[in-house]
C-alpha positions as CSV (number, residue, x, y, z in Angstrom):
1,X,-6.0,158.7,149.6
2,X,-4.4,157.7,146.4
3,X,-6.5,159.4,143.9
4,X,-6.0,162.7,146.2
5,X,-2.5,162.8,145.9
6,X,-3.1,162.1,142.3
7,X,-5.4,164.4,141.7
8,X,-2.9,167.0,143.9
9,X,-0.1,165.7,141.5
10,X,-2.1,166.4,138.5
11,X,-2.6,169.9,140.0
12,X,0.5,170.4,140.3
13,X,1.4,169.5,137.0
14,X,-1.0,171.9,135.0
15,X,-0.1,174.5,137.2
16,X,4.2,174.0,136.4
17,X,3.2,173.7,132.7
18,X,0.6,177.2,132.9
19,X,3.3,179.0,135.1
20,X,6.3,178.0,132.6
21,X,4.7,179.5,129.6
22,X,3.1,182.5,131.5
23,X,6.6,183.3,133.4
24,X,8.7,182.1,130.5
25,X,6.5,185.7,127.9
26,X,7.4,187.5,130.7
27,X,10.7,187.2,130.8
28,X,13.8,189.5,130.0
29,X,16.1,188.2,126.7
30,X,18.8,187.4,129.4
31,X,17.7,185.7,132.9
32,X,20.1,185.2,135.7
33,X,19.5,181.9,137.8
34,X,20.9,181.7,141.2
35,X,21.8,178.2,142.3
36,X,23.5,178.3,145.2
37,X,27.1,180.1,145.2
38,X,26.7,180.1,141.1
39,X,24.4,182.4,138.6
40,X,23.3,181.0,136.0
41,X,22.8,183.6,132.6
42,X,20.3,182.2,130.5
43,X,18.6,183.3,127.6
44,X,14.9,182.7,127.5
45,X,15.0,179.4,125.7
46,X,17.2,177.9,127.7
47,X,15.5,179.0,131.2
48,X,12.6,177.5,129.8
49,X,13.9,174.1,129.1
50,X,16.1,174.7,132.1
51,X,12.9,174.0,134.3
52,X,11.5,171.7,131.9
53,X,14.7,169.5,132.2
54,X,14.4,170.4,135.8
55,X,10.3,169.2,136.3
56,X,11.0,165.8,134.1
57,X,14.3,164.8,135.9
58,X,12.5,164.9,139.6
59,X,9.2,163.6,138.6
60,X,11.1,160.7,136.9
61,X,13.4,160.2,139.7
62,X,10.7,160.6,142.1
63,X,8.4,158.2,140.2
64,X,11.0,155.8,139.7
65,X,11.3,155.4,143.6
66,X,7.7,155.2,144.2
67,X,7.8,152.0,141.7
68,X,11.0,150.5,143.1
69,X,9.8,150.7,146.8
70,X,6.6,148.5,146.0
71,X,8.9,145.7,144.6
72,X,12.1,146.0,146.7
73,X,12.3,143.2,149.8
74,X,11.5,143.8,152.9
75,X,15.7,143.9,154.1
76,X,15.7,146.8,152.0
77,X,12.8,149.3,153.3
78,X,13.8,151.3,155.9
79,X,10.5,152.5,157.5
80,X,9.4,152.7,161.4
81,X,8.3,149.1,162.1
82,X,9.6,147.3,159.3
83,X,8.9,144.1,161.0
84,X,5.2,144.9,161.3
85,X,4.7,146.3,158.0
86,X,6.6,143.6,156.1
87,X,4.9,140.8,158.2
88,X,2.5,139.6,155.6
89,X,0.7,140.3,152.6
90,X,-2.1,143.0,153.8
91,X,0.5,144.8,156.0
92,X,3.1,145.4,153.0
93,X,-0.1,146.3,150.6
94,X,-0.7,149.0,153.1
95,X,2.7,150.5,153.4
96,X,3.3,149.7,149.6
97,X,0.4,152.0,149.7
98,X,1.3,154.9,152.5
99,X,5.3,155.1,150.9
100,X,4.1,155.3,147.0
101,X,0.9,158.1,148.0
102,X,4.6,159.6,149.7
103,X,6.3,159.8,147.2
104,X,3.3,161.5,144.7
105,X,3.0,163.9,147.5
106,X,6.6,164.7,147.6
107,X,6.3,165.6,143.6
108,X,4.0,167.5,143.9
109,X,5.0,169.4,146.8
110,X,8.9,170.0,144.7
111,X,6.4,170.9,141.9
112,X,5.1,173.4,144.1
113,X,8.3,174.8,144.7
114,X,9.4,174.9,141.6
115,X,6.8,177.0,140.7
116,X,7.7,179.7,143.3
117,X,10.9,179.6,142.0
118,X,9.7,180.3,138.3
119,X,7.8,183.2,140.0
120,X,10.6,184.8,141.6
121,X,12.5,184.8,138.5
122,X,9.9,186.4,136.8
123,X,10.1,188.8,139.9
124,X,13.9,189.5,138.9
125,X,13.5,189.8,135.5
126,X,10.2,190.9,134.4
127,X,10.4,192.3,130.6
128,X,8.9,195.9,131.4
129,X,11.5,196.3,134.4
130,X,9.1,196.2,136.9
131,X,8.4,193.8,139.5
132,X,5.7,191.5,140.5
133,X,3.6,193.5,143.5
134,X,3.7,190.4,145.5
135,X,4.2,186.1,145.3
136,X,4.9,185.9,148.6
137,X,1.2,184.8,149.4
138,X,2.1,182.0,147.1
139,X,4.8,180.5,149.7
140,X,2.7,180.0,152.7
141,X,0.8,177.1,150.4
142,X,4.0,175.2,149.7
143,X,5.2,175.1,153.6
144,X,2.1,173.9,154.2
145,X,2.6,171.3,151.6
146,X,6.2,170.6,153.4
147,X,5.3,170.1,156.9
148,X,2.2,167.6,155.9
149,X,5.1,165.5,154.6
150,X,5.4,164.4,157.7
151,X,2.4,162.7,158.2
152,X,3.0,159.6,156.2
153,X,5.9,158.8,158.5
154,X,3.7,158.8,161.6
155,X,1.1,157.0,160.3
156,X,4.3,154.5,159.6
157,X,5.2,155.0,163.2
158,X,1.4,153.6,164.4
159,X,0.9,149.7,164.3
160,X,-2.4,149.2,162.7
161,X,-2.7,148.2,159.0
162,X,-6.4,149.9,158.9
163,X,-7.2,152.8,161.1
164,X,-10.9,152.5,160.4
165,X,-11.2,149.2,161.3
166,X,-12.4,148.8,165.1
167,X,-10.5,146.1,167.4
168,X,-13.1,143.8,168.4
169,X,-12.7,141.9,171.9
């Protein structure tokens, strides 16, 4: 499972970095970023490193956390079961395992996202005027993405450290 979220992370990656440069020669001189109440008016420099900054400061974050949940102690995970997972060594190796492929998954699905958002910008402010004919194919991916989130945190919810493994009697 690891090297699938990796390899999904990785995905993710090339595809932010191919979409910033593709959306950022598309762009108007003057882009206008909505973030919540607030619009942002960037220049084209400045959007790009706006997502740049944007991409480095969650992966980082969300890296950061997937390294500090493998070494925190077991009064300070708050998973489903933490008795069971924390019980010994194979048990915590496993949910080591489930929260850190998590937490890739999370980065990549944000990554995802963040792409969309680039998209819809480019949307707004193409450089001819016109609009994109349609992204919103590119959505249904990403929610996807979203709702399989969920799926680490029931496999938490199960108490088994391999599912493979067959209970003999």
């Amino acid at each position: 499972m690891r090297i699938i979220v990796r390899i999904l992370w990785s995905f993710s990656f090339l595809g932010f970095i191919f979409n910033l440069f593709t959306t950022y020669g598309n762009l108007q001189q003057v882009v206008g970023i909505q973030v919540g109440a607030f619009v942002l008016n960037l220049s084209r420099s400045q959007y790009f490193f706006f997502f740049l900054g944007f991409f480095i400061v969650i992966n980082s974050i969300l890296y950061s956390y997937s390294t500090l949940v493998l070494k925190a102690p077991k009064q300070l995970l708050i998973i489903p079961n933490r008795e069971f997972w924390t019980q010994d060594f194979n048990h915590r190796k496993m949910a080591n395992s489930i929260l850190s492929n998590w937490m890739w998954a999370i980065a990549a699905t944000l990554n995802y996202f963040l792409m969309f958002w680039m998209l819809v910008v480019e949307s707004q402010f193409h450089f001819e005027g016109s609009t994109i004919s349609s992204i919103s194919w590119f959505y249904i991916p990403g929610v996807f993405m979203a709702i399989t989130l969920i799926f680490p945190f029931i496999r938490l919810l199960i108490r088994k450290v391999n599912l493979v493994e067959r209970e003999r009697e």
